[in-house]
N, C-alpha and C positions, 0 to 999 in steps of 0.2 A: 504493500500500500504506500509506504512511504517512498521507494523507488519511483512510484507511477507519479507521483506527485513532484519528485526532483525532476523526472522527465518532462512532464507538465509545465513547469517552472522554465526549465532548459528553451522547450521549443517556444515559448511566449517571449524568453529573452533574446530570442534569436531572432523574433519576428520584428520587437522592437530595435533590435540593433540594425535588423536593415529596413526598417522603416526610416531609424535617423539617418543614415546614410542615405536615402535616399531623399530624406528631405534636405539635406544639404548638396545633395547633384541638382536637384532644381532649381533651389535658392544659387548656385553658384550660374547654371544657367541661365535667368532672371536679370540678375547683376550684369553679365556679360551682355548679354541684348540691350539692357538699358542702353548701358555704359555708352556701345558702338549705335547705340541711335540716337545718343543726347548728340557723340561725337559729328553724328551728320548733321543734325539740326544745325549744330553752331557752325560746320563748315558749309552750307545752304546760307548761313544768313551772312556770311562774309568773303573779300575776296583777298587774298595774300599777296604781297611781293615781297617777297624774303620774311625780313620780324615785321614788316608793314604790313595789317592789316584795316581792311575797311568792310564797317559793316552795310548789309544791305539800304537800310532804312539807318535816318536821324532827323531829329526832332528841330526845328527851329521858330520860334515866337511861337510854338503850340501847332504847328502844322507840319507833317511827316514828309518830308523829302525822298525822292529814291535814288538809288545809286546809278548816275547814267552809263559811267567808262570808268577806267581804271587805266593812268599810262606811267609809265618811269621814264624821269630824262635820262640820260646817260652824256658825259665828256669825255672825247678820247676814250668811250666804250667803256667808263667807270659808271657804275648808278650812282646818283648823285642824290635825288628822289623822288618818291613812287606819289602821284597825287589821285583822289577821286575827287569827282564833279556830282553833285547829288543838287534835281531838281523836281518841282513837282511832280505827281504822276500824272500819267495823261502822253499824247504824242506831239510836244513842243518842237516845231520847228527848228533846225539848229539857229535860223535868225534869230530866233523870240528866245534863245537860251542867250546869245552872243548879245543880244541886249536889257530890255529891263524885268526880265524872269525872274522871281527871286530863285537863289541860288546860293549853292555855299562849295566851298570847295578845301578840301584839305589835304595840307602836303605832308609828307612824310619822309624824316631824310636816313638816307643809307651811311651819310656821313660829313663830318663838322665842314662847316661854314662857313666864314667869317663877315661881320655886318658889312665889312666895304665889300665884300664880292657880291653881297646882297644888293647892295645900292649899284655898284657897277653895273651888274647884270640888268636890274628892272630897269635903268635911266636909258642902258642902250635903246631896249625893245620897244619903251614909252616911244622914243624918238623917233622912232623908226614906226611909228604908228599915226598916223592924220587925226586919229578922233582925238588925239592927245595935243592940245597949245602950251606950249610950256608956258607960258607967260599967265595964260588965263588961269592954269591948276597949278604955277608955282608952291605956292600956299600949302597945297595938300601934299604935295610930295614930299614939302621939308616934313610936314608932320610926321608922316609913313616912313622914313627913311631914319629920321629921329627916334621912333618909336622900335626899331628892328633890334632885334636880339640874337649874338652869333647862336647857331645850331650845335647841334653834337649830332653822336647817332642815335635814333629812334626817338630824338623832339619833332615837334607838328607844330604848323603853323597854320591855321583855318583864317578863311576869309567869308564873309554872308553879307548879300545884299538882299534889303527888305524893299517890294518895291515902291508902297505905301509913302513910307516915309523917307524916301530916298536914302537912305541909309547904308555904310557900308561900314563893315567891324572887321577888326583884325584882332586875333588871338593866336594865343604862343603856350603851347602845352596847357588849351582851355583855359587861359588867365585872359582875362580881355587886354589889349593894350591901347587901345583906342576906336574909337568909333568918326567916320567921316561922313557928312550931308553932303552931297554933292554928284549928282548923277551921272553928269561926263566923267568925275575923276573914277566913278567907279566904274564904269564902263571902260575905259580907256586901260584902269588897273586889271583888273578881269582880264584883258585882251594879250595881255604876257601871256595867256594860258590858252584861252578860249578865242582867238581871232586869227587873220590871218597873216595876220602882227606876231604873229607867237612865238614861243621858243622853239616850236619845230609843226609841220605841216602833222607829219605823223603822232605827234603827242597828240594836237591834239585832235585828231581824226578820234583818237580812240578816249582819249576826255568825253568826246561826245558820245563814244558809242556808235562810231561808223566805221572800225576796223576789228 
C-alpha cells in the first residue's frame, strides 16, 4: 500500500516537473516573439544612417509631421551628415515644400564641425541663391550665424518653419537657440537644403523623396 502510494507521488511529480518545464518553453517562446516584434515596430517607425536615426512621425506646434527623405552629405566621400525633411501628410508638391509649407528639418552629424565652417558653408550657398538679398536679410544672418554652435559627432541641429506666423526656429541638441520672423530669410535658409541652390542636386532629390 505504501509503495503504491510512493509510486502515486513519483508519477504526479513527474507530471508537475514537466509541466514547469514546459511552462517555461512557452514563457521563453513568448519573450522571444515579443522581443523580435517590438524590435520591428521600432525599426518601421524609423530610418538609420549609421548612429543617425530618424523617426517616422514628429510633433511640431501640436501637428504630426511625416518623414518625407532621408539624404547624407558627404566631402571628398566623408559623411559629414545625414538630415531628414518631415512635412505634413498629404501629397505636397515639391514647390509648396520649397516654399511656405510648414516644415522642419533635422541634421544629424557623423562628425565635429566647427562654427566658421558652418558660416562659410551657409554664406557661400545663400549667395549663390537669388531668393537670398544680402543686404535686405543682413540682419538675420548675423543673428543665425551668431547663434551657431560647433558640432561633434551625433549632435543635431533642427530647423521648423511655422507658416502662420512666419516663423523660423533653430535648435541645437532640442535646446532652442533662437527663433526668426521673416519669411524670405526663411525660405532662402531652407534653400541650402531644399532648392536648387543647395548643397547638392542629389541631397536633395532624396530630402524630398524623389530618389
Amino acid at each position: 500500500m505504501v509503495a503504491q502510494k510512493l509510486i502515486g507521488v513519483s508519477v504526479v511529480v513527474r507530471h508537475l516537473r514537466w509541466l514547469f518545464l514546459l511552462f517555461i518553453l512557452i514563457d521563453n517562446i513568448f519573450v522571444r516573439t515579443f522581443s523580435a516584434a517590438a524590435a520591428d515596430t521600432s525599426n518601421e517607425q524609423q530610418e538609420c544612417r549609421g548612429d543617425c536615426c530618424f523617426s517616422d512621425v514628429v510633433e511640431v506646434g501640436g501637428e504630426s509631421l511625416s518623414r518625407r527623405g532621408v539624404a547624407t552629405f558627404r566631402y571628398w566621400g566623408l559623411k559629414v551628415y545625414s538630415a531628414a525633411l518631415y512635412v505634413p501628410r498629404g501629397s505636397l508638391s515639391r514647390q509648396e515644400v520649397e516654399g511656405d509649407a510648414k516644415k522642419k528639418l533635422i541634421l544629424c552629424y557623423h562628425r565635429s564641425i566647427s562654427t566658421d565652417r558652418f558660416i562659410e558653408n551657409s554664406e557661400k550657398i545663400l549667395r549663390d541663391n537669388p531668393d537670398f538679398t544680402e543686404k535686405h536679410l543682413e540682419p538675420e544672418l548675423k543673428q543665425i550665424t551668431d547663434a551657431y554652435i560647433a558640432a561633434d559627432e551625433g549632435d543635431t541641429y533642427s530647423i521648423t518653419f511655422d507658416p502662420p506666423s512666419g516663423e523660423m526656429q533653430l535648435n541645437f541638441n532640442e535646446r532652442q537657440l533662437l527663433k526668426i520672423t521673416n519669411r524670405d530669410f526663411a525660405r532662402a535658409y531652407f534653400g541650402i537644403w531644399i532648392s536648387k541652390y543647395s548643397v547638392g542636386e542629389r541631397f536633395t532629390d532624396e530630402l524630398l523623396g524623389e530618389r
